[in-house]
C-alpha positions in Angstrom: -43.3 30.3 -129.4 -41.0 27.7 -130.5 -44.0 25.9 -132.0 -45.0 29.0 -133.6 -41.7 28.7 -135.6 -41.9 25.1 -136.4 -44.6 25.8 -138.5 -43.6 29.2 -140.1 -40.6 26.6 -141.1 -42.6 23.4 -142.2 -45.2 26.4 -144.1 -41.7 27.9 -145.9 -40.8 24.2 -146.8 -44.0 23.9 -148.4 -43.9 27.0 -150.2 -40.7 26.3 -151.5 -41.5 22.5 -152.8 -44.5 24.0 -154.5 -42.4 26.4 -156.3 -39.8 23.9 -157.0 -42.3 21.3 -158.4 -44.1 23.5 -161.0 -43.9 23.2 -164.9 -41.4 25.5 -166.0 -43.4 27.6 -168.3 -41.6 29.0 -171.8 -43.3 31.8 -173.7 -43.8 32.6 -177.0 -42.1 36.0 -176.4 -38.9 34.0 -175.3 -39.1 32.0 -178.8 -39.2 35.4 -180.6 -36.7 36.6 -178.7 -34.1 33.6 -179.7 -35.1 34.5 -183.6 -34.5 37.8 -183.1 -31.0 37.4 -181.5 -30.0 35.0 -184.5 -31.2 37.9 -186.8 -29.1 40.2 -184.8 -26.3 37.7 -185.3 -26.9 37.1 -189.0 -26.7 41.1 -189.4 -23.5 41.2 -187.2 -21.9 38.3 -189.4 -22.9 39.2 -192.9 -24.5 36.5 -193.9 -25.8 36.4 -197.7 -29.6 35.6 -198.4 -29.4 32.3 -199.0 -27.0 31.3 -196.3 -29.3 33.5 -194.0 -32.4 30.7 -195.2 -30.5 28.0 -193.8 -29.7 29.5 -190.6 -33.6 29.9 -190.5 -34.7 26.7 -191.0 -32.7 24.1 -189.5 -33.6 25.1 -186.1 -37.3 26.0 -186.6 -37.5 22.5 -188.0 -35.9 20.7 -185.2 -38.4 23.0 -182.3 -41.2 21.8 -184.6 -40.5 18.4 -184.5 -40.5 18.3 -180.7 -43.8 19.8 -180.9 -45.1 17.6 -183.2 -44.4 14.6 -181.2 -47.7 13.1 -179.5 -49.7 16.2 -181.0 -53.1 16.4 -180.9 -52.8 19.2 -183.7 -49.2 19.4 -185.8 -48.1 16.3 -188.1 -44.5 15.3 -187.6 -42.5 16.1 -190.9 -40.5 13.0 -191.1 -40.4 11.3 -193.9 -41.6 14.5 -195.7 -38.9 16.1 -195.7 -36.3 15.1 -198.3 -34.0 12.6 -196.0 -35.4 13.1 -192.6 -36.5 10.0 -191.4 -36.4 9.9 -187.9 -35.9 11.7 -184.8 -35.9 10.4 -180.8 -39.3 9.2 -179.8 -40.9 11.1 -176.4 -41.9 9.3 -173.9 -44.9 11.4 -172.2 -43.8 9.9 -168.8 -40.7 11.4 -169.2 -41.4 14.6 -167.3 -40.0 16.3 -170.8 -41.4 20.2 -171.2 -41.4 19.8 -174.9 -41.5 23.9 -175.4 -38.6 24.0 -173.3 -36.6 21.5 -175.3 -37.9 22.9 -178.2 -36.5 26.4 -177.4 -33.2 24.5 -176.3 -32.8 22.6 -179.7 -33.6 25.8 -181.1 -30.5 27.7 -180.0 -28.4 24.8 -179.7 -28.4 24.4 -183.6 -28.9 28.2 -184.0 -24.9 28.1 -182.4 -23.8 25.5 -185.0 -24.9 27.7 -187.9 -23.5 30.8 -187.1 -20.0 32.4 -186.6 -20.8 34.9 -183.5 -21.8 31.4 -181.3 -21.1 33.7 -178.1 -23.8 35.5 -179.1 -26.0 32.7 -178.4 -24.3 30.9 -175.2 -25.5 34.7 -173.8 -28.9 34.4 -174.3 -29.1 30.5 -173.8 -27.2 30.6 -170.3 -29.6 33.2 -169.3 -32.6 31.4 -169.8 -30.8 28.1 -168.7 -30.5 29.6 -165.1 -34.2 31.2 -165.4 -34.9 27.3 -165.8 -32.7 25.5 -163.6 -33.9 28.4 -160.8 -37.9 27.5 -161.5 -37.6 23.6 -162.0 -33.9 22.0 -161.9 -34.9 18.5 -162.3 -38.1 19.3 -165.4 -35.3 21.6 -166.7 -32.3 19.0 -167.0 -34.7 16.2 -168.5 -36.2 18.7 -171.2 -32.9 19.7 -172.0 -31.5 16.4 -172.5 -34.2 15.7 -175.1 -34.0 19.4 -176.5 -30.4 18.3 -177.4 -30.5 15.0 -178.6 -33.1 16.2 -181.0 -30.6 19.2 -181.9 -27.8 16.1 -182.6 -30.5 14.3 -185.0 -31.2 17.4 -186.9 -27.4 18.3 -187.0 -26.5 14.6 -189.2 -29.4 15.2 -191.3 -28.1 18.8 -191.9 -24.7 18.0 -192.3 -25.7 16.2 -195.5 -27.3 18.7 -197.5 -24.2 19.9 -199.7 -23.2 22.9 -198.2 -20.1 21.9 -196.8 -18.9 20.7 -200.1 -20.2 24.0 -201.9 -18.1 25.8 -199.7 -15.4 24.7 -202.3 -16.8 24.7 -205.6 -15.4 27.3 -207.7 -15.7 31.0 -208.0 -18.6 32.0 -210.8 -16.8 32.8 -214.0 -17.1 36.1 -216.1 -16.3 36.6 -219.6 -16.1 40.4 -220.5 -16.3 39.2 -224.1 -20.0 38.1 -223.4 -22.5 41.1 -223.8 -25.5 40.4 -222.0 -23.9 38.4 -219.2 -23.5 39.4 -215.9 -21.0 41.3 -214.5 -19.9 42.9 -211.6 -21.4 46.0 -210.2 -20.3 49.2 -208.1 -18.7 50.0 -205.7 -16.9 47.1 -204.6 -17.4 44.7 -207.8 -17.8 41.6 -205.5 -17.9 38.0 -206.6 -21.1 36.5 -207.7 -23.1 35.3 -204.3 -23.1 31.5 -204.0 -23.0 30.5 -207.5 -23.8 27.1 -206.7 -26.6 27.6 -203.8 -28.6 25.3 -206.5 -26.8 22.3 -205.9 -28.3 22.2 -202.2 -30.7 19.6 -200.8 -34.5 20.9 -201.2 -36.6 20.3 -198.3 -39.8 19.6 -200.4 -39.1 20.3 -204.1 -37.6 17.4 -205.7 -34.9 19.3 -206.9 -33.7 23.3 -207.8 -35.1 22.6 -211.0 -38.5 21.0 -210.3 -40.3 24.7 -210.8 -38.8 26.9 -213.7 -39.7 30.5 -214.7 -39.9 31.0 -218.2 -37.0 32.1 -220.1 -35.8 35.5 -220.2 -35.6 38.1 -222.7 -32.9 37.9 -225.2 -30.2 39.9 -225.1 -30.3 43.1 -227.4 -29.3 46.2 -227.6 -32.2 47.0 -230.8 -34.3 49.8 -229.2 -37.2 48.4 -230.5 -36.5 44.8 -228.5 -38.2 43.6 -225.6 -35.0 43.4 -223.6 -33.8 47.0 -224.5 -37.7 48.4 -224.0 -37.1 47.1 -220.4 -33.4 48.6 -219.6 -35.2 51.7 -220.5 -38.2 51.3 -218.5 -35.7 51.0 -215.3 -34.0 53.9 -216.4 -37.2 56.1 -217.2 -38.8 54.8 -213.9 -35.2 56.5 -212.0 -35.8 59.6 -213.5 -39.3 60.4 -212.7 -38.6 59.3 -209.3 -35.7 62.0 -208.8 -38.4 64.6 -210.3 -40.9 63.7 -207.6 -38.7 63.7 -204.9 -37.4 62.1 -201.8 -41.3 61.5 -200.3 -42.3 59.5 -203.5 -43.7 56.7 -202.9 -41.6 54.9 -204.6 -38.6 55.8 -203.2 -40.4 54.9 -199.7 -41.4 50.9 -201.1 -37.8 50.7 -202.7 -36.0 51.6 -199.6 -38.3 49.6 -197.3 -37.9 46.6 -199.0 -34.1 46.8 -199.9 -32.7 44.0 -197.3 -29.9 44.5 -198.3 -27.4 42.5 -196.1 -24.1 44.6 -197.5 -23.9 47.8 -198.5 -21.0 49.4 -200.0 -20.0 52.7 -198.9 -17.4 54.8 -200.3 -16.3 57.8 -198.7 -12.7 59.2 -200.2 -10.1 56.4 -199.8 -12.1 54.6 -197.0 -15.2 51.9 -197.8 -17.2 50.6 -195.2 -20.7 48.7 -195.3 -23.5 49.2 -194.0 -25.4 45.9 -192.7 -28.8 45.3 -192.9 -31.7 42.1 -192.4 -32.1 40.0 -195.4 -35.3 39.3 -197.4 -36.1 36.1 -195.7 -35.2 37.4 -192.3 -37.8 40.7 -193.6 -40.5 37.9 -194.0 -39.5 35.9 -190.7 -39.7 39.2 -189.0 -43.7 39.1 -190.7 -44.4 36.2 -188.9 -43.2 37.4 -185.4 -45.5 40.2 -186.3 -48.4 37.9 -187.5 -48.2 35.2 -184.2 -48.5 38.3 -181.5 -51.6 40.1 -183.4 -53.5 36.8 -183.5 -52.3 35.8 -180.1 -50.5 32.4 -181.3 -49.9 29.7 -178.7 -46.3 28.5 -178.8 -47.3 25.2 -180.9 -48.7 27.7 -183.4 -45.9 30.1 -183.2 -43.1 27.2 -183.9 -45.4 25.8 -186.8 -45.4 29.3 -188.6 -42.1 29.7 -188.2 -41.0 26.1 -189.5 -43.5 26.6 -192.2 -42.3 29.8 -193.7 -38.8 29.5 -193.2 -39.1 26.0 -195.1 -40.9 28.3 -198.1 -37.8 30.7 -197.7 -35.7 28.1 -197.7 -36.8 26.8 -200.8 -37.4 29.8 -202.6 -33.7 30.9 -202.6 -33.0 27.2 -204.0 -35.2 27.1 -207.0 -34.2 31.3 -207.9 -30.7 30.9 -207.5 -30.4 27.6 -209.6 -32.0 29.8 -212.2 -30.3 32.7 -212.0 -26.9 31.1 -212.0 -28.7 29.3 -215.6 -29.6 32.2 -217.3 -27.1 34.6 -216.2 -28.5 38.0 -217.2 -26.8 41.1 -217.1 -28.0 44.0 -214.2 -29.8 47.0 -215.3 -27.2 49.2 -213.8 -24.2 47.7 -216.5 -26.4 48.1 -219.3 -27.6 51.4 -218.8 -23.9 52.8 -218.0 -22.7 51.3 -221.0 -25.3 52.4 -223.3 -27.7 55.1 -222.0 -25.9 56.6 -219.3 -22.8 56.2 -218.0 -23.3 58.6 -214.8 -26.6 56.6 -213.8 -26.8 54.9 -210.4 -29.9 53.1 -209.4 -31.4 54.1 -206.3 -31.0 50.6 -204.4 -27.0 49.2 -204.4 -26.8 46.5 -207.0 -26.5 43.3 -205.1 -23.7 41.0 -206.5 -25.2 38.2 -208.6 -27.3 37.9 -212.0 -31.1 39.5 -212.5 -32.7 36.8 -213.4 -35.5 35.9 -211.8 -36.1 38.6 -208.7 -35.1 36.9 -205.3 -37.3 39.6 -203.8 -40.3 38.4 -206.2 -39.7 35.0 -205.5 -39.2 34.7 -201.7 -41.7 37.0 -201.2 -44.7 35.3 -202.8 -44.0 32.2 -201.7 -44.0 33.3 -198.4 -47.0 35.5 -198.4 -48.3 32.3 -199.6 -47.5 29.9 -196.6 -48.4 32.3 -194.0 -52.0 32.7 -195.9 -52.0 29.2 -195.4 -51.5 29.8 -191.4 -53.0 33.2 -190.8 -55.9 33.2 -193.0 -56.5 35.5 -196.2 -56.6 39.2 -196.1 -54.8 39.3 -192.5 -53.8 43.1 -192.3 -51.1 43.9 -190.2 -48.7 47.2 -189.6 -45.4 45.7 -190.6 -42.6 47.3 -188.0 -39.8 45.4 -189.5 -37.4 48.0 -190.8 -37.4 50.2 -187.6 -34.5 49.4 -186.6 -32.6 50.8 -189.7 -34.6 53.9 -189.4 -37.5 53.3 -191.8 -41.3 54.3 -190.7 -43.9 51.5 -190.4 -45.9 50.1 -193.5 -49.3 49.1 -193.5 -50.3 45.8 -195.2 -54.5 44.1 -196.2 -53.0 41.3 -196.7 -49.4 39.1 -197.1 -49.6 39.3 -200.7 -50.2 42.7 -200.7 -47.0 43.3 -199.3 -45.7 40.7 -201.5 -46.7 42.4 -204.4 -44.9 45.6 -203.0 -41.6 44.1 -202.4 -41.4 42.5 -205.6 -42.3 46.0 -207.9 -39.8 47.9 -205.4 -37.1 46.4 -206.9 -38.5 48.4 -210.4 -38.5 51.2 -208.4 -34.7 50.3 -206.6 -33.4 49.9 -210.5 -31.5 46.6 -209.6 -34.3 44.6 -211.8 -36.2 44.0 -215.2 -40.1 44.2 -214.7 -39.6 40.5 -216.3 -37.5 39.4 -213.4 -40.5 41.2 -211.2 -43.8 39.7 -212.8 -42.0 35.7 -214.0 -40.2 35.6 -210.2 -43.8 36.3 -208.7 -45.5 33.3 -210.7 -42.2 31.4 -209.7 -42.6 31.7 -206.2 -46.7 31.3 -206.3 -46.0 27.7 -207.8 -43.3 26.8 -205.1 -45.6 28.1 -202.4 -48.8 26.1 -203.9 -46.4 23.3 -203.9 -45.3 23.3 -200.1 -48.5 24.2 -199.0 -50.2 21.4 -200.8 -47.7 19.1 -200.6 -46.8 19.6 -196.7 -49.2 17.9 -194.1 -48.6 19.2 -190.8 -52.2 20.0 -188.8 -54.6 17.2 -188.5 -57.8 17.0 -190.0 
């Protein structure tokens, strides 16, 4: 009997080791699932576009690099990268789980970008005792790495002119300026970060490497190509209200709005209503994308980092631009000269027309994740659930880039100049990365 025992014990001991000694193993559903809960956070904390683009990238770039490192497939994007030189080498006989530190740079830089950092310290301690309760000693080695990595990334961050933006001045407007933006209803905001231009590209040399060409004069001559446009938005409107709420139209407009803040104004009381932003529309693409065509984690991380650096840099290049040419929203012209009583069907958001961000961002990242997925990779597009919006159904990612950018037409917040010049915008910065980039090996 007692030897009966002794080796039900020494057969438990075994069993245990076993467990104990086996690779921790991190999922591409649990790298999704950090994404989403910075989206979540992003919603929660009102974060504009462009500030939601850096959130983005920073940490898909620092999981990628982890990845990258002794990689039989991905190219390490030091020293392609404007100012990342270096990061800590991996030794292979380290014992390092390099999806697991990847995950844990991930969120650890995720927490330095956003305001709601308990949000993450949630969902990191729970997969931190998942970790330590499958593989302690693989677990505290990986994250060690996973973190030093974060710190590298952090410096290299901390040097890209957003802090100092964060006091630059307010944008100026002159009422005396016809043609010029202004603000828009309800709440007449501030112009959104005025000086997003002046941050460090990732890839471009600069804001201004790629410029759309100039926009339409001014003019208020109903026979100019400005004032033909103002009254294409407006016409648009109307035959949309004639058709109805199921007009197709109104169903792209709303799908695509993204917007982040919404003013609502009920009596005496305004509240918003919060929303994903484009990028995080496009990020929530590539989730999409990676689970239909059954992405490993490598390939999951590498179409994240890819995207979000086209993201990134599409708000850069637009908003140095629009901040340049500093037209004037349909809604301000159409009030003051067609109709004051108008309201588009989308909420004006609060910075100049010129080019469309939607048009912009969009194409350049249907663009990258062509480069990833393949051409005509159709896909059911589930992003907007959450706000209570059906499902779309996309042939390709520029099909659905064409959409987004004409449903701002449709949302009268932009110029079919803004639409067609922002799309060739964004197809040259997406060319641009994609050719320029070199991060799978031949």
């Amino acid at each position: 009997m007692k030897a009966k025992i002794f080796s039900i014990a020494i057969i438990s001991l075994l069993f245990i080791s076993c467990k104990k000694d086996k690779s921790i193993v991190v999922t591409t559903d649990e790298y999704h699932a950090a994404i989403d809960n910075v989206t979540q956070i992003m919603i929660h904390d009102i974060f504009s576009p462009p500030v939601a683009s850096r959130i983005f990238v920073y940490p898909n770039i620092a999981a990628y690099e982890i990845m990258a490192q002794n990689s039989k497939t991905y190219i390490s994007l030091q020293n392609q990268l404007n100012g990342l030189d270096s990061i800590p080498k991996l030794d292979l006989k380290s014992g390092v789980n390099q999806p697991l530190a990847a995950l844990v740079a991930h969120m650890e830089l995720s927490k330095q970008l956003v305001f709601s950092e308990e949000i993450v310290d949630k969902f990191r301690d729970s997969l931190y005792q998942k970790w330590t309760d499958e593989n302690e000693e693989e677990f505290i080695v990986s994250k060690e790495y996973g973190l030093k990595v974060a710190e590298r990334i952090k410096k290299w961050m901390a040097k890209d002119n957003y802090k100092e933006t964060r006091t630059m001045s307010k944008f100026s407007v002159y009422a005396n300026q016809p043609g010029r933006w202004q603000p828009t209803p309800p709440a007449y905001m501030d112009a959104v970060e005025p000086h997003w231009g002046e941050i460090r590209t990732l890839v471009l040399d600069s804001a201004a490497q790629f410029k759309p060409i100039l926009a339409f004069a001014f003019s208020l001559d109903k026979k100019s190509p400005f004032f033909k446009e103002v009254q294409e938005v407006y016409d648009i409107s109307k035959e949309m209200v004639k058709k109805g709420d199921n007009s197709e139209e109104i169903k792209i407009a709303q799908f695509w709005d993204c917007n982040p803040y919404v003013s609502v104004s009920q009596g005496h009381m305004m509240f918003a209503k919060k929303k994903i932003t484009p990028g995080a529309h496009w990020i929530g693409i590539v989730k999409i994308a990676s689970k239909k065509s059954n992405a490993d984690f490598a390939k999951t991380v590498f179409a994240y980092t890819k995207t979000s650096i086209g993201i990134f840099e599409g708000f850069i290049s637009c908003w140095d631009q629009k901040f340049k040419s500093n037209v004037v929203r349909p809604e301000t012209v159409i009030n003051q000269n067609i109709d004051e009583n108008w309201k588009p069907l989308l909420q004006t958001p609060p910075f100049p027309e010129y080019t469309s961000g939607h048009s912009v961002v969009s194409t350049c990242s249907a663009i990258v994740l062509t480069s990833v997925f393949g051409d005509n990779f159709s896909y059911i597009d589930d992003t907007e659930l959450q706000f209570g919006l059906p499902k779309r159904n996309f042939g390709s990612f520029n099909a659905a880039a064409q959409e987004a950018a004409m449903s701002r037409l449709y949302g009268g917040i932009h110029y079919r100049a803004a639409i067609v010049n922002g799309i060739d915008h964004g197809k040259t910065i997406g060319n641009f990365i994609v050719e320029k980039l070199k991060m799978i090996k031949e």
